[in-house]
N, C-alpha and C positions, 0 to 999 in steps of 0.2 A: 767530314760528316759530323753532324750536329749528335748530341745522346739523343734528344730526344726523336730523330728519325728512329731509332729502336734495332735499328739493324747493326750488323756486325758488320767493321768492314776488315776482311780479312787479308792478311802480310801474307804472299806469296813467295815462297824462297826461290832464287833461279840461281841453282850454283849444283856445280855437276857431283859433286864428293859430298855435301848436306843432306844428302838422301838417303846414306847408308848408317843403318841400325847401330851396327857394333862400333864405330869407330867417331862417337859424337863428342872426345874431348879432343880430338887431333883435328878435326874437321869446325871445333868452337861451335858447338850446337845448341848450348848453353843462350837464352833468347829472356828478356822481361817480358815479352806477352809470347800467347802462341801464333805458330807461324805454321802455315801449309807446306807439304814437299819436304820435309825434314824429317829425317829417320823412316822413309814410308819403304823402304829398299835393303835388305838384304846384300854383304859384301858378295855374296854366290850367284847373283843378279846382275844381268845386263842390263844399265840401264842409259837410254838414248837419249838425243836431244828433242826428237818425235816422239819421245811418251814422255819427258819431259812438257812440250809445248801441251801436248794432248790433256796432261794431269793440270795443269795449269791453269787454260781456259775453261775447263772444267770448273775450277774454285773460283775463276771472276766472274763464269760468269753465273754460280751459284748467289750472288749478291744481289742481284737483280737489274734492273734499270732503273726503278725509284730514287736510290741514293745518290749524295754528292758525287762520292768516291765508290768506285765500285772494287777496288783491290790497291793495295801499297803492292811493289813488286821489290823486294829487295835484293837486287843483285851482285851478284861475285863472281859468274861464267859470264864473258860475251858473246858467245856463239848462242847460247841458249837465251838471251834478253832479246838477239837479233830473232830469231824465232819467235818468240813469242810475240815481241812488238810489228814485226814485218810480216805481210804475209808472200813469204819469200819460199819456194821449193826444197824440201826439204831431199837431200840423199837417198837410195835407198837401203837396207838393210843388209849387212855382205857379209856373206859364210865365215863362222870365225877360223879357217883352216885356208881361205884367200885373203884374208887380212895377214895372216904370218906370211904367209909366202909376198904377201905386196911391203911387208917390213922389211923383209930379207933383201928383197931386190930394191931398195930405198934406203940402206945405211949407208949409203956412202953417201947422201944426196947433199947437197948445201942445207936443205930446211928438208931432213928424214921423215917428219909425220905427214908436213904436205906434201910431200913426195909420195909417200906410201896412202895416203887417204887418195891420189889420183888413178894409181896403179891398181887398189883394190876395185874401183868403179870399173874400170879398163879390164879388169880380169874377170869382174861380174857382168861384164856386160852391159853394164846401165848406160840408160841414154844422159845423152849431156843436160846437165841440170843450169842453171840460171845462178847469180851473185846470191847469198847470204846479204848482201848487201841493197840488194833490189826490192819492189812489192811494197805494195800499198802498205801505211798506218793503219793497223787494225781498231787502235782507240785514241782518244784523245787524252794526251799524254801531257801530262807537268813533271819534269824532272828534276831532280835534285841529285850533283852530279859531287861527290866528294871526292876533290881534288888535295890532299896534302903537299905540300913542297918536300923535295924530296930528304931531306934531312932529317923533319919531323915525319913523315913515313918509313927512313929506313931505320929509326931510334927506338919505330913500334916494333917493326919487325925484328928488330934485334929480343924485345922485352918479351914476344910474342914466343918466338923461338925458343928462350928458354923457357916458359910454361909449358910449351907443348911437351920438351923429353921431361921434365918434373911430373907433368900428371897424365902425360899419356901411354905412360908402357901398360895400365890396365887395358889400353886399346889394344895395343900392338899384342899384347900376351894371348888376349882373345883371337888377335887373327890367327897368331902363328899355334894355336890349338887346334882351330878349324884346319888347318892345314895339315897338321898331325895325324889329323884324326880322319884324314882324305877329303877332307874340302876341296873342291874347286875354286877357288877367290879370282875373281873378275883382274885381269888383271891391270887394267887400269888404277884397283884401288890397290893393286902392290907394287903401283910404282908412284902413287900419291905421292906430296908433301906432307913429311910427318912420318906417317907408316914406313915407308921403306926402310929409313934413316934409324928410327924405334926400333923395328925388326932384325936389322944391323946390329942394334945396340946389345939386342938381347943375342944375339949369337956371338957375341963377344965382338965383333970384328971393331967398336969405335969404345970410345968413354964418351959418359956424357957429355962432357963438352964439345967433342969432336962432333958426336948427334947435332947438338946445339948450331956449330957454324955450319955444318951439311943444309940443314935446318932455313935457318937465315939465309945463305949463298941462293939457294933455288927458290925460294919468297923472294926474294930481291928481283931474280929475274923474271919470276911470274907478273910479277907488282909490272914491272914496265913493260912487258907486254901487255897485261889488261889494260894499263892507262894508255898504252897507242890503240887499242881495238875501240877503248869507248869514247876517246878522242877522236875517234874515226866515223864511230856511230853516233855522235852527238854532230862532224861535219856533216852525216848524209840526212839526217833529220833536220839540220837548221830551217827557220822557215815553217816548218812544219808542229812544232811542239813547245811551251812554255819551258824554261829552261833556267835555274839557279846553281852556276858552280859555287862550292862554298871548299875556302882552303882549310878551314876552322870550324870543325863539327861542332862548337861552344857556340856559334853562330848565332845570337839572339832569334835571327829569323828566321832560322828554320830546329834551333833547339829542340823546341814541344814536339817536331815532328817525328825527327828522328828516337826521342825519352819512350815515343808511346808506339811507333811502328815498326823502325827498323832494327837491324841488330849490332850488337857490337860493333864498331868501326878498328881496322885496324890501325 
């Protein structure tokens, strides 16, 4: 989008842990321009990939039709980009006291959360829902897909890792207060990367360093499952959407895009 159209085109964050207030140095919430969906959530908050998609197209399509661009989406979740970009059926919303009981009977499972995300529908009764993977293109989409090789990916998240226990126990110290003080905290974000590992740290149970590889080890693993989910969703889109992978975010030709819209890369 040109200045001179006048309008603002707004960075939409899609990442599930970005959205929570108190915990914005463990979650790298730190952005050069402002970005929508970041810090708008509460750790004492539920918060879904349906009011996610909800809050989302909200802000793209607050930009209008006039402009080039009507939203940068900058993502870090794939469940929640598959959402947003697909118009695919979403889940419905399950009692959080049949989500434990559907964990319960899912820990022994090969893959325990698919396991247990099947059993809570099953125990809620919901009717059979349709692929994440399915459903029309909602917009017409140029992607920009950073792919690192994985050496210079696992080299960030080593550098990454120890930043987070150096400057993130103000995080962590804030949750484990709220929790003191009878909080409820979501517990998805206490079992985050980052958090859990900090919260540890401050109960004595690790030294920083040990934080630190905890830290790393479970980034490493996240890191290659997003790169199979959005490898995934870059096969079921082909055909369908403009598409630049870049191994090298220094990338002359897409540089300026990423300086002025999206966020730190890891």
């Amino acid at each position: 989008m040109s200045e001179a159209s006048g309008a603002r085109v707004p960075t939409v964050v899609v990442d599930s842990m970005q959205v929570y207030r108190e915990i914005p140095t463990i979650t790298n919430q730190h952005r050069r321009r402002p970005a929508e969906l970041v810090g708008v959530a509460s750790v004492t908050e539920e918060w879904t990939v349906a009011r996610h998609r909800e809050r989302a197209v909200e802000e793209i399509s607050k930009s209008g039709i006039s402009v080039e661009i009507s939203a940068v989406l900058d993502a870090g979740t794939g469940m929640y980009l598959n959402a947003i970009l697909l118009d695919s059926p979403l889940a419905p919303k399950v009692d959080p006291r049949l989500r434990e009981l559907a964990r319960a009977f899912s820990a022994e499972a090969p893959n325990p959360r698919r396991a247990a995300r099947a059993k809570e529908l099953e125990l809620a009764g919901a009717a059979e829902r349709g692929s994440v993977w399915d459903g029309e293109l909602r917009y017409e989409v140029v992607g920009f897909y950073l792919r690192p090789e994985r050496h210079l990916l696992d080299a960030r998240i080593e550098a990454r890792s120890r930043e987070m226990v150096r400057e993130g126990l103000r995080d962590a110290a804030s949750v484990q207060a709220m929790i003191d003080a009878g909080a409820r905290v979501n517990s998805s974000v206490l079992d985050s990367i980052g958090l859990r590992e900090l919260l540890g740290h401050l109960r004595g149970e690790t030294t920083p360093q040990e934080a630190s590889a905890l830290v790393a080890a479970r980034t490493r693993r996240l890191a290659r499952r997003q790169i199979r989910w959005f490898d995934k969703l870059l096969r079921t889109l082909e055909g369908r959407i403009a598409l630049k992978v870049v191994a090298n975010p220094s990338d002359a030709n897409v540089g300026d895009l990423l300086k002025c819209s999206m966020h730190d890369t890891i």
